[in-house]
C-alpha positions in Angstrom: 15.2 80.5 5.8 11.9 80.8 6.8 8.7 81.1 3.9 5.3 82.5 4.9 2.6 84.1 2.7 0.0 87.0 2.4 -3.6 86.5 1.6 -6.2 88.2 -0.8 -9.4 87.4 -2.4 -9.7 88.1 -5.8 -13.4 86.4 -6.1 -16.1 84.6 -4.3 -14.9 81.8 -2.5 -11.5 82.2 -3.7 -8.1 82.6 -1.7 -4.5 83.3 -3.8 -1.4 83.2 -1.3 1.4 85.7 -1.9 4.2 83.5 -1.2 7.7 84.8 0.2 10.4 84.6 2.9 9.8 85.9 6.5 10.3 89.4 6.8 14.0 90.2 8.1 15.4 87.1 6.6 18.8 87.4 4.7 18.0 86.1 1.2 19.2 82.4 0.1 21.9 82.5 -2.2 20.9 78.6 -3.4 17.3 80.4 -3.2 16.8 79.2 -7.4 17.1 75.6 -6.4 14.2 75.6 -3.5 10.1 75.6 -4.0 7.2 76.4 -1.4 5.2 73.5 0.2 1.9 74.8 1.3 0.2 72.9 4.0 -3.2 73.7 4.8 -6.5 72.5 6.7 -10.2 74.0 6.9 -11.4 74.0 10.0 -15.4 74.2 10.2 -17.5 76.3 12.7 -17.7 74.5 16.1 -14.5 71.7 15.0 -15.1 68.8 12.7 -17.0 65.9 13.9 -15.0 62.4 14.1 -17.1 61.2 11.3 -15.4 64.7 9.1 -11.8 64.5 10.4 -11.6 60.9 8.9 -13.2 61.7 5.7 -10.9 62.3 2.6 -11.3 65.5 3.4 -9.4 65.5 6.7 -11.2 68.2 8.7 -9.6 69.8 11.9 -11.8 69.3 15.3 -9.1 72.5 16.5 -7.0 75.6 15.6 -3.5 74.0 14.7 -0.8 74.7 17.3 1.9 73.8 14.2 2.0 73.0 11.1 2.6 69.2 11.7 -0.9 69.4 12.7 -2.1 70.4 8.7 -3.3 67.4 6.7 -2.7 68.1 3.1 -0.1 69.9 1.2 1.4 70.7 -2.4 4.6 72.1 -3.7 5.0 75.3 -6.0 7.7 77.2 -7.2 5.1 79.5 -8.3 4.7 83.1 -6.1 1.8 83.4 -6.0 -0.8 80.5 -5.6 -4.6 80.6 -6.4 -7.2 78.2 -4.3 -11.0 78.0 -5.4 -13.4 76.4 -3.0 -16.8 75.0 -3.2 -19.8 77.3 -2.1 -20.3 74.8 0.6 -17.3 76.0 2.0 -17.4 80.0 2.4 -17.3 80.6 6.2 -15.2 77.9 6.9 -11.4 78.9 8.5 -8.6 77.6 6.2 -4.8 77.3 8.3 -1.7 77.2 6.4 1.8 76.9 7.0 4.7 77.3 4.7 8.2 75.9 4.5 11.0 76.0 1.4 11.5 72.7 0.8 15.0 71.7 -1.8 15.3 69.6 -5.1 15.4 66.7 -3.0 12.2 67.1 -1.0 14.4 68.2 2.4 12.3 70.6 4.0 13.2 74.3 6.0 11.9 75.3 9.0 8.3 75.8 9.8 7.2 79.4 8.9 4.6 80.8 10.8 0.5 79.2 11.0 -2.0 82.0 9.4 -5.6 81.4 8.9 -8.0 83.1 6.5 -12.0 82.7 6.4 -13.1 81.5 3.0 -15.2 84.3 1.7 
């Protein structure tokens, strides 16, 4: 089963993902026993420099063509999760990717990259 998320902005430099399964999927019966991990990356006008993709912050230089590309990630079994930025950061493009991932850390497939601009 494949997760992906929809996107809204409830305040200034604020995104909250609406997290669920892929449209069309048949539901999980062992659904209760799975979480989301959220992987994500902000990509800055232009790319990141070399000097800003090797920061802690892990900048992208490009678009990601999958979601192995994504630096960082969390797990939820929350719905719906809430991400505040810094003001540096409005304008910036955010990528995520979503998969269900077990009890046991085993990941799903890759649901589909979407992107947002940070307001």
């Amino acid at each position: 089963m494949q997760a992906e998320a929809d996107i809204t902005y409830p305040a200034a430099h604020t995104l909250e993902l609406h997290l669920r399964p892929v449209a069309d999927t048949a539901p999980d019966p062992q659904r209760s026993e799975h979480g989301f991990r959220v992987y994500g990356g902000m990509l800055p006008p232009g790319g990141a420099s070399l000097e800003a993709a090797a920061s802690p912050k892990r900048e992208l230089m490009h678009a990601p063509a999958s979601g192995d590309e994504l630096p960082h990630s969390h797990f939820t079994r929350r719905k719906r999760e809430r991400m505040d930025f810094a003001q540096e950061e409005s304008g910036k493009t955010i990528y995520f990717c979503v998969r269900y991932e077990n009890a046991k850390g085993q990941p799903g497939p890759w649901g589909p990259i979407f992107s947002a601009v940070i307001p």
